[in-house]
N, C-alpha and C positions, 0 to 999 in steps of 0.2 A: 482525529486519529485515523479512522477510515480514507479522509484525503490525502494525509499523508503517504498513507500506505499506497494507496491506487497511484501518486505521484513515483513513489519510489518503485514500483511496478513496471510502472510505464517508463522512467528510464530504464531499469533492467532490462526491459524487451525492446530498446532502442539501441543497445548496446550488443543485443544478439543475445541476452537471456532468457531463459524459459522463464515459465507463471514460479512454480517452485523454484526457492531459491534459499539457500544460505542467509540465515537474521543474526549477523554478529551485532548488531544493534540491541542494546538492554534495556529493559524498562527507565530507566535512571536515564538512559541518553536520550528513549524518547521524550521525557519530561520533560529535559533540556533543550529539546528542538523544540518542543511545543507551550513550553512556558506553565506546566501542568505539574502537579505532585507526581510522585511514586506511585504514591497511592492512587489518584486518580485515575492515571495513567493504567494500572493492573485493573482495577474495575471498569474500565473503557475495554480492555482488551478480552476480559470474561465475558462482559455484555456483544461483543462481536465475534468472539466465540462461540456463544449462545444460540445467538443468530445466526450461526453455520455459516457467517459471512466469511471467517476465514479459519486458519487452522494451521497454531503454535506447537510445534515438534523438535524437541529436540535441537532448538536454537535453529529449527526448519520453518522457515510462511510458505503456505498454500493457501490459495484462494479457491476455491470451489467452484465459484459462478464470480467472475470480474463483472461481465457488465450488472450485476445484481449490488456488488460492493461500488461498483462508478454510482447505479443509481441512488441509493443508501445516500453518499453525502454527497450526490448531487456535481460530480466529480466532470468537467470540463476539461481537456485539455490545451486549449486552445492558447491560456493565456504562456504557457511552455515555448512557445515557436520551434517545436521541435521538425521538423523536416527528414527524413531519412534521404537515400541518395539520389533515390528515385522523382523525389520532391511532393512524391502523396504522403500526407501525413496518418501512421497506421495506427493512431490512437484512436482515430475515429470508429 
């Protein structure tokens, strides 16, 4: 769930979005992305809650410390070939 997240992160600020951002995404669709219950799913997002890795508001994600949530699950981007225009990749 955490790689997920730092994925979908890292396109948002590839795109020109800030860390905070709009989660019209629901527990139920993340299950569906990740092949996990409901349930599992809400108890994965309280334990990284917990962990002050991130922070669910109001259908709002904040991250706190990214590279603390990149290290957590170990989050690479490399395998993305993301490029901006510049051709340095800002994921690093």
């Amino acid at each position: 769930m955490a790689h997920l997240l730092c994925e979908l992160l890292l396109r948002l600020q590839m795109a020109g979005g800030a860390n905070g951002c709009p989660m019209p995404i629901r527990q139920g669709d993340l299950a569906d992305m990740t092949g996990l219950t409901d349930v599992h799913v809400n108890c994965t997002l309280q334990a990284l809650r917990d962990e002050n890795l991130i922070v669910l508001r109001s259908r709002r994600l904040d991250v706190p410390d990214i590279e603390r949530l990149r290290a957590f699950c170990g989050f690479n981007p490399d395998y993305l070939h993301l490029l901006p225009r510049d051709g340095v990749c800002a994921a690093r």
